[in-house]
MINURO-504701 format. One record per residue (C-alpha): z, x, y; residue in one letter. Coordinates in steps of 0.1 Angstrom, whole numbers, padded with zeros to 4 digits, always signed. Each point is the difference from the previous one (the first is absolute). Layout:
! residues N
ZXYa...
! end
This chain:
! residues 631
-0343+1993+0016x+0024+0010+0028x+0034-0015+0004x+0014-0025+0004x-0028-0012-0026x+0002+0026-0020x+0036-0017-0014x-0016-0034-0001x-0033+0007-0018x+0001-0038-0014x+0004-0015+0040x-0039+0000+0006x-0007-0014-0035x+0020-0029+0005x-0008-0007+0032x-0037+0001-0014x+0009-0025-0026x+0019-0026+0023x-0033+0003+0023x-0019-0010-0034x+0017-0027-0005x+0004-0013+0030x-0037-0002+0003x-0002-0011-0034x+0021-0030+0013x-0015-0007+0031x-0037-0004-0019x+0015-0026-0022x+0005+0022-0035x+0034-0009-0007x-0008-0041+0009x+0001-0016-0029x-0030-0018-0009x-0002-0037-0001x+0002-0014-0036x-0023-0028-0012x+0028-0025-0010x-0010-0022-0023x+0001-0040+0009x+0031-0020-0007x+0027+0004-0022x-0006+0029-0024x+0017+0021-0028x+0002+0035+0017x+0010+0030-0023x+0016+0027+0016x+0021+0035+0000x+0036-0004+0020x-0003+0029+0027x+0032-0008+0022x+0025-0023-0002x+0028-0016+0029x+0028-0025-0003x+0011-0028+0024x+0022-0033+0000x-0033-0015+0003x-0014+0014-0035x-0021+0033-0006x-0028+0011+0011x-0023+0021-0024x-0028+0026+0008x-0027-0003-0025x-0031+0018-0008x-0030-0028-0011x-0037+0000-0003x-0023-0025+0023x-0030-0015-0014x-0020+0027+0002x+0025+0023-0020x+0012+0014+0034x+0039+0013+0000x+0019-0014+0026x+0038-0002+0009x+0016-0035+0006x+0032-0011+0013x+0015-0029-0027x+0032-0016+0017x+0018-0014-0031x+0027-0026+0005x+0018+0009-0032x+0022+0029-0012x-0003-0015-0036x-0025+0028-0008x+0013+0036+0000x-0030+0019+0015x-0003+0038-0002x-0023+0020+0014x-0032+0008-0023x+0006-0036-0019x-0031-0015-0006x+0004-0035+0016x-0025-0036-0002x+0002-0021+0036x-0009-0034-0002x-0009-0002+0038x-0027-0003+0032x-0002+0029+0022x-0009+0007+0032x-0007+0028+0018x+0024+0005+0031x-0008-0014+0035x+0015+0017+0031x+0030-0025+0013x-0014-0013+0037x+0023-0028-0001x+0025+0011+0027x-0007+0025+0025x+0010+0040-0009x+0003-0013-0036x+0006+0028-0029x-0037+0015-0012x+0012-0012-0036x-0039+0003-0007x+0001+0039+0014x+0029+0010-0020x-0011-0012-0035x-0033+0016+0005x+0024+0030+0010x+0013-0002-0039x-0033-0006-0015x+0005-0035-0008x-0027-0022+0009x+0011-0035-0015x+0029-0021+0003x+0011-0032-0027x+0028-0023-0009x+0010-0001-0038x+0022-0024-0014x+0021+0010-0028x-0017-0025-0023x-0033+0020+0010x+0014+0038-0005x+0005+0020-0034x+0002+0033-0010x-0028+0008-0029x+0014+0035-0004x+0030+0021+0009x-0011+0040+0013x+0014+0026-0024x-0012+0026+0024x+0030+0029+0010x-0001-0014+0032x+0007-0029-0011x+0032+0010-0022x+0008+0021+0029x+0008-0029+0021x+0015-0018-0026x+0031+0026-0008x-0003-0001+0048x+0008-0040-0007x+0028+0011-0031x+0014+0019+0029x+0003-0025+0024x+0020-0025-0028x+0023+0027-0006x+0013+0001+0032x-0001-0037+0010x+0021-0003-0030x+0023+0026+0006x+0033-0006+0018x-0017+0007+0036x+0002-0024+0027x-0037-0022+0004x-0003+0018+0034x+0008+0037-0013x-0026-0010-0032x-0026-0014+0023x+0000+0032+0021x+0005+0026-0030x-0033-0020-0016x-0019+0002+0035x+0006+0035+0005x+0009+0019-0029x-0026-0020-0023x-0027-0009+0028x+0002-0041-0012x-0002-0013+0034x-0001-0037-0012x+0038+0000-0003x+0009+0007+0035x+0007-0032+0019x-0016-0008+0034x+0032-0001+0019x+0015+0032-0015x-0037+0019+0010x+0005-0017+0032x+0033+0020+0003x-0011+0032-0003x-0030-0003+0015x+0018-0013+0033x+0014+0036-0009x-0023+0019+0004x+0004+0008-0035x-0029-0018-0020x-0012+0033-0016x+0027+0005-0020x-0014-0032-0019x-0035+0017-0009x+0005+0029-0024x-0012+0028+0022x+0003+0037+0005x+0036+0000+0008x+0010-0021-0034x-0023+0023-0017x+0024+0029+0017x+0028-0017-0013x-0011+0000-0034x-0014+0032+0000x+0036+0018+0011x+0014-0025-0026x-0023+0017-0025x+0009+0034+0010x+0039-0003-0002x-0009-0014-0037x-0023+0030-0012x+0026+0026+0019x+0011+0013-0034x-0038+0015-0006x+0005+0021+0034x+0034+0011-0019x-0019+0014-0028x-0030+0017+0021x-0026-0028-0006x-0010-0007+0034x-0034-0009-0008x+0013-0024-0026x+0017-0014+0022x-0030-0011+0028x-0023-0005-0029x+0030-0029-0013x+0004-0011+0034x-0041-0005+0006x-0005-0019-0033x+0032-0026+0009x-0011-0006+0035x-0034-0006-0012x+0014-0025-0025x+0021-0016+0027x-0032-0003+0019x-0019-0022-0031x+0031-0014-0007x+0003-0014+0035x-0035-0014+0006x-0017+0030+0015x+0005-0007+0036x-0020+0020+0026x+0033+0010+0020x+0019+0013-0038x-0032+0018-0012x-0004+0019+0033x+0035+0008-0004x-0003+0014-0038x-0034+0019+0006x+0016+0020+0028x+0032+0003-0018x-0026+0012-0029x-0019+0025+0022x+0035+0014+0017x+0012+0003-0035x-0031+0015-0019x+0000+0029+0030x+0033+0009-0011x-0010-0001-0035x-0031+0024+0009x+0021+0015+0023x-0028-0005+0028x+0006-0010+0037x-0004-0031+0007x-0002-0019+0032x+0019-0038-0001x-0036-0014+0023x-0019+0012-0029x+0016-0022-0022x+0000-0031+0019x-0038+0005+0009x-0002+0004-0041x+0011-0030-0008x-0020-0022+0026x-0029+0014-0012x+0009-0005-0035x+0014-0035+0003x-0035-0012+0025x-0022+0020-0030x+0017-0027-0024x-0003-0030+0027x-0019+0006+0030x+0016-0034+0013x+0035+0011+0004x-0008+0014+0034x+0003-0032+0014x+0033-0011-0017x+0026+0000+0025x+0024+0015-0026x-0022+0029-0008x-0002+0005+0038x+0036-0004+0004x+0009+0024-0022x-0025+0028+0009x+0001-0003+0034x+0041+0003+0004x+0000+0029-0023x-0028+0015+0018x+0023-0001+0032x+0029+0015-0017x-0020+0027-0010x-0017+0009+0032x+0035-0004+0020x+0030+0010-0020x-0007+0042-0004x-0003+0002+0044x+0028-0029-0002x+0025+0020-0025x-0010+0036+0019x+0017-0018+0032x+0035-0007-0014x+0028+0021-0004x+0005+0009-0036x+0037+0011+0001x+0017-0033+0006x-0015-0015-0033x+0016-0033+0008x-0023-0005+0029x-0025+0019-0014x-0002-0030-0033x+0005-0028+0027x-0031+0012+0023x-0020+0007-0032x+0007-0037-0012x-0004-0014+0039x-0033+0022-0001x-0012-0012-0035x+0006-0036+0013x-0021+0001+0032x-0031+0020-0014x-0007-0025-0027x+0003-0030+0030x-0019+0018+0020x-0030+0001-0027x+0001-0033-0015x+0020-0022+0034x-0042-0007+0012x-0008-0013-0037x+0035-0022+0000x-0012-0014+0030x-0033-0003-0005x+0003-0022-0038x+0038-0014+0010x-0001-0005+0035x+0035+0013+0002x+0020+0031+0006x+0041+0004-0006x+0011+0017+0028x+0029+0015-0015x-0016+0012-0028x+0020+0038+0005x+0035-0011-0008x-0009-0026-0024x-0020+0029-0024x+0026+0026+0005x+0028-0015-0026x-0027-0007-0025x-0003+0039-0004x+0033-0003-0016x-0001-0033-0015x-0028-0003-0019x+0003+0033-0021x+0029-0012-0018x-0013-0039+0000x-0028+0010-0021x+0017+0029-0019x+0028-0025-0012x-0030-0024-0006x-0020+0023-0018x+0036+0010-0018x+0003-0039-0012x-0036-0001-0012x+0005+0021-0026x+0036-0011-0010x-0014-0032-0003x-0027+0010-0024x+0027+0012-0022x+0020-0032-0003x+0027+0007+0027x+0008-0017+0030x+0023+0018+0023x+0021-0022+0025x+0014+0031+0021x-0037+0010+0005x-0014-0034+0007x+0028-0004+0025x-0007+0037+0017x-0035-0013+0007x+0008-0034+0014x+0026+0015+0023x-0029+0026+0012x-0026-0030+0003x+0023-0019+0019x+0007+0029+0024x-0037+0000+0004x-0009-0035+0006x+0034-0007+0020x-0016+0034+0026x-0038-0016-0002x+0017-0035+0009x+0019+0015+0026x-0032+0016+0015x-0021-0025+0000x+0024-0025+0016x-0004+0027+0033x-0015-0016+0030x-0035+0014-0001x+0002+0012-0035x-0034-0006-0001x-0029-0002+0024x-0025-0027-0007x-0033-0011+0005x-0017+0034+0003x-0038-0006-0001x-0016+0036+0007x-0037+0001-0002x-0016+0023-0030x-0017+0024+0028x+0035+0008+0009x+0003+0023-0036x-0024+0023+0017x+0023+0010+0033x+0033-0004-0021x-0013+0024-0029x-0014+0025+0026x+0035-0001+0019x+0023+0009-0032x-0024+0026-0008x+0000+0014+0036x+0035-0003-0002x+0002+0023-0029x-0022+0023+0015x+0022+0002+0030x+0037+0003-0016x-0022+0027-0026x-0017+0024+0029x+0015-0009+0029x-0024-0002+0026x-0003-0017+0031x-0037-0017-0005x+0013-0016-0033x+0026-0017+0018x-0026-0010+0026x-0027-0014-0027x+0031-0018-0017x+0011-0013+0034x-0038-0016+0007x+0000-0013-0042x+0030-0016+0007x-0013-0020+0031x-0027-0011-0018x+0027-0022-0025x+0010-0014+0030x-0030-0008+0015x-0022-0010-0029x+0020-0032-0012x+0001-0013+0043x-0036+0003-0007x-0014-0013-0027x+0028-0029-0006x-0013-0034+0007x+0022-0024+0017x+0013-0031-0017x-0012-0034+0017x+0026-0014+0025x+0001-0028-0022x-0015-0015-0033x+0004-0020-0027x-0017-0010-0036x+0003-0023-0035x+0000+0026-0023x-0021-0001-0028x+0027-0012-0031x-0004-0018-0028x+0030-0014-0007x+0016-0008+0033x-0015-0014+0040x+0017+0019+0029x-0011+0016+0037x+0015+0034+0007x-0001+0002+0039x+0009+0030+0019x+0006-0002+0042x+0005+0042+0006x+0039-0006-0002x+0004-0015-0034x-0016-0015-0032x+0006-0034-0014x-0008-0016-0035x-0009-0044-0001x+0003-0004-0030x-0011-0034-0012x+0017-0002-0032x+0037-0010-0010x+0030+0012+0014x+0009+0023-0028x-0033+0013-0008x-0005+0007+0034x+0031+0028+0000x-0021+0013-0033x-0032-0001+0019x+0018+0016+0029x+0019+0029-0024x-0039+0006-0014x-0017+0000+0038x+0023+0031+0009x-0014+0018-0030x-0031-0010+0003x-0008+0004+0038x+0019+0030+0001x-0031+0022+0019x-0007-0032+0021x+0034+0000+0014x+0005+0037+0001x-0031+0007+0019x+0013-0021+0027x+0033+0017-0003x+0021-0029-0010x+0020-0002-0034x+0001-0033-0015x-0013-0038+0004x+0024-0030+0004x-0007-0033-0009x-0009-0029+0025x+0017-0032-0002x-0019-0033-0010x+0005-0016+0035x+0004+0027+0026x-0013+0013+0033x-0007+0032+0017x-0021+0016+0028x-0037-0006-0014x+0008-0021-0033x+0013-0035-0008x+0006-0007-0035x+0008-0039-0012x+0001+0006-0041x-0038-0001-0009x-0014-0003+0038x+0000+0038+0014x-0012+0011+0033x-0006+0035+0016x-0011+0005+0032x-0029-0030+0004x-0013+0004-0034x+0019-0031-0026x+0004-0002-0037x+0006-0025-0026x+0009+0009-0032x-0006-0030-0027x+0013+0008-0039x+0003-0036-0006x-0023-0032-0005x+0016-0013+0029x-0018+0004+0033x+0011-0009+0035x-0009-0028+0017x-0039+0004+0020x+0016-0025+0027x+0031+0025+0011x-0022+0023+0020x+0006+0027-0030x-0033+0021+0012x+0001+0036-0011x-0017+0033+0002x+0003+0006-0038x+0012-0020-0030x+0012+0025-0031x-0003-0016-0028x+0022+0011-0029x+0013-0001-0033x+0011-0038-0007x-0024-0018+0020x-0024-0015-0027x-0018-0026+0017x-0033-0005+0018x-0007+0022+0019x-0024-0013+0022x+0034-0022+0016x+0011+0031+0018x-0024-0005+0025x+0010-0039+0008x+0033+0010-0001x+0005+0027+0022x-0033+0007+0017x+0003+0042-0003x-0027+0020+0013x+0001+0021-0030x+0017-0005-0036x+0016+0029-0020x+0001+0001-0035x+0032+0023-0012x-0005+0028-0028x+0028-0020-0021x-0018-0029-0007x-0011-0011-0030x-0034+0025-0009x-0019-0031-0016x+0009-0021+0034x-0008+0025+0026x-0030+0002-0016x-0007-0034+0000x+0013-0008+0035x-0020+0029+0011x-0035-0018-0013x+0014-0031+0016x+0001+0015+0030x-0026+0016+0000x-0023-0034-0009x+0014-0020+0031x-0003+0032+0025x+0034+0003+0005x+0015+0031+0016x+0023+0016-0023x+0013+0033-0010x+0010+0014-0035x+0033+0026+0004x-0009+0011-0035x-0031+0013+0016x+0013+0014+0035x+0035+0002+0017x+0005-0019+0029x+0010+0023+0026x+0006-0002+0038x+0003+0030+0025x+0013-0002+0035x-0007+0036+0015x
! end
């Protein structure tokens, strides 16, 4: 093997594998297969594989049999933190599942279907906490692993520290992310800083000099090796202790290859490493190629690796001040340049001033989670220092007061992003012509990477559909009635409910039509009054019309009066209407009647057949969305 491939032995190997699997995926071998659920309500037995905390409750990955002794993954959502669930508990649910549907009830809705198949789950269920108990609690090491990672986190939320600076310290020194509030994540995120609230590579580097400096008196006394070997078995432990996370295993099997050539005394070549550990961790689960951390975190240290020795053999060495600052600028902008497509791509954002905002964190967070790491383990010995607590809240503050201050910059961030997936192709093949050209410098590689790079241009004008000049639909929802209408300038929410739970409704559309909106490049929704008019809509409380096209909405037994000209296109019936229905028709004439998903299930049902009996044209929303295009 000649060079360069003779130092990367493990590139074509990997690249092999990722092919493998990528087939693998595209045949359907890593789709989970459909379970046979059994009917009703049923007492599932199960093994707890993952669990997350919300406001809401917690929701519990479990491994169960079907009925035809299948395994199968299931998603409980448990409206109760009465139970203390650990991972490997062996738990009884009370419940019905279902397998998951793909959400089509609002245009450029989340593939919620896609992305638990993604995971491996293939069932969904609601438990109540009457219905949920744990037969068993898991004794397994992992187990009591993560039960001294939880004694952790109580120490320090009990300490002297401020919430904020024990929120972070938890979220990154610990890897707990259920502490970390939305608004804080927000912050730093706005940033341009979101990594440093995923353990990754550079926490792992933290810890690793951390370790070093500790186990400096075995260098003292000549034990070198001793000293690696220590500093392999810690990081290793950090790793379990922290949940084994693609992005800190990566880390800690190339810190484990760098450090075992030193203790062989053999060469060793820092792509090696990282090539290493893909292999290792895809070998253990083939499916973390497509988790966007495990891309994340490969791809940017990838970049650094190819860029930084033609990058660092272009500055000047003797000022070391500006030969540290370039280094840290340098470091910065190779791992954006690798993982920027993927932020885009999953987030559909990108901070623009991602460069200044990183730089202070170089200095920052080595001492944050040094002190941190420092208070751990005076707190496991009974003591509770003040003057430290106080040291990290002033260094916390400094850091959320910078990342506040950041993302408060007009244009922090640039939003709605929506780059097609054949883009990966032309951007990949650019940053590796790029390295090719700053590497050999020669004038056809700065040709290819000037025609790669025209093809990222070109590619999303190309295959990006346009948005309808105007539109408008009743989502489907099962608790509330409302039209979200959009006229190419702006998006609007009628809401038909009360006042104050149409802000609520309003607060939750923003979440939830978050793609919708930002595929059409606006940012938010705002509410429509009960009697108001604009250019193609006229809205009198329950009456609404857009364009030529009139609604009435009824939730009430009490119908307008079939002698006030009340004709309509459509007639929604909703929640709180409970009388005949076979009325509507008298009363307002529609050409079509509606039935809303948040009806009653046992009435739709029946108002359906009714319907049905009389040949009367209607419409179920729980079935199909109503939705109107004006191109």
């Amino acid at each position: 093997m000649r060079p360069p491939l003779s130092y990367v032995p493990l590139l074509p190997w990997t690249i092999l594998v990722v092919a493998v699997i990528i087939t693998l995926k595209f045949l359907g071998f890593y789709t989970p297969d459909t379970p046979a659920l059994f009917k009703g309500k049923t007492a599932y037995q199960g093994i707890v594989t993952d669990i997350t905390e919300s406001d809401s409750g917690q929701k519990v990955t479990a491994e169960f049999q079907d009925s035809l002794n299948r395994p199968f993954l299931a998603l409980l959502t448990i409206a109760s933190f009465d139970h203390r669930i650990e991972l490997g508990d062996s738990i009884i649910a009370n419940a019905i599942l279902s397998l998951p549907k793909r959400d089509d009830s609002y245009p450029d809705a989340f593939d919620y279907q896609k992305h638990l198949q993604d995971k491996g789950i293939s069932a969904v269920g609601y438990v109540p906490a009457s219905s949920f108990s744990i037969k068993s609690k898991s004794t397994s090491s992992l187990t009591q692993v993560r039960r001294w990672q939880q004694r952790a986190v109580v120490l320090l939320k009990r300490s002297r520290l401020s919430e904020g600076s024990a929120n972070f310290l938890v979220t990154a020194l610990l890897g707990d992310t259920t502490s970390m509030p939305e608004d804080v994540r927000n912050v730093f995120s706005g940033a341009g800083q979101a990594h440093i609230l995923a353990l990754s590579g550079m926490h792992v580097g933290i810890i690793t000099m951390a370790i070093l400096v500790m186990l400096l008196p075995l260098t003292i006394l000549r034990l070198r090796r001793a000293r690696l070997t220590a500093t392999i078995i810690i990081l290793w432990a950090y790793a379990v202790f922290t949940g084994l996370s693609p992005s800190v295993v990566r880390a800690v099997i190339m810190a484990t290859c760098i450090s075992g050539g030193y203790i062989l005394q053999r060469h060793h070549v820092s792509f090696n490493s990282l090539l290493m550990a893909a292999i290792l961790i895809l070998a253990v689960s083939p499916t973390q190629l497509f988790d966007i951390g495990f891309q994340m975190s490969f791809v940017s240290v990838a970049c650094i690796l190819l860029f930084m020795p033609a990058i660092q053999s272009r500055i000047n060495r003797k000022n070391r001040i500006v030969y540290h600052l370039s280094t840290a600028l340098s470091l910065t902008l190779c791992a954006t340049l690798g993982c920027g497509i993927i932020t885009a791509y999953y987030f559909h954002t990108f901070p623009l001033y991602f460069l200044p905002a990183n730089l202070p964190l170089m200095i920052i967070l080595p001492p944050l989670m040094g002190g941190g790491t420092l208070l751990l383990i005076l707190e496991h010995t009974g003591y509770d220092p003040s003057w430290l607590c106080l040291t990290i809240d002033s260094i916390y503050n400094l850091a959320y007061g910078y990342a506040e201050w950041i993302s408060r910059l007009p244009n922090a961030i640039i939003r709605n992003i929506y780059p097609p997936q054949s883009i990966f192709i032309p951007y990949y093949a650019s940053v590796l012509l790029l390295a090719l050209s700053l590497w050999i410098r020669k004038k056809w590689a700065w040709i290819s990477l000037s025609a790669t790079v025209s093809l990222i241009v070109i590619i999303p004008l190309a295959v990006t559909a346009e948005s309808p000049a105007s539109e408008y639909f009743i989502p489907r929802d099962y608790r509330n009635v409302s039209i979200v209408h959009y006229d190419g300038n702006e998006a609007i929410l009628i809401a038909l409910s009360s006042p104050l739970r149409a802000k609520d409704l309003l607060n939750e559309s923003n979440a939830k039509y978050r793609d919708f909106l930002g595929r059409r490049n606006l940012d938010s929704i705002y509410l429509f009054d009960y009697t108001a008019t604009k250019p193609g809509i006229i809205r009198n409380y329950n009456h609404v019309k857009i364009n030529e096209t009139s609604y009435i909405f009824i939730d009430s037994d009490s119908l307008p009066d079939a002698q006030a000209g009340n004709r309509v296109n459509y007639a929604v019936i909703c929640n709180g209407f409970k009388g005949n229905i076979l009325d509507i028709p008298g009363a307002v004439s529609p050409d079509t009647i509606l039935l809303s998903a948040n009806l009653n299930a046992r009435r739709h049902n029946r108002y359906e057949d009714s319907l049905q009996v009389h040949n009367i044209p209607y419409r179920s929303l729980r079935h199909s969305t109503h939705h109107v295009k004006n191109l």
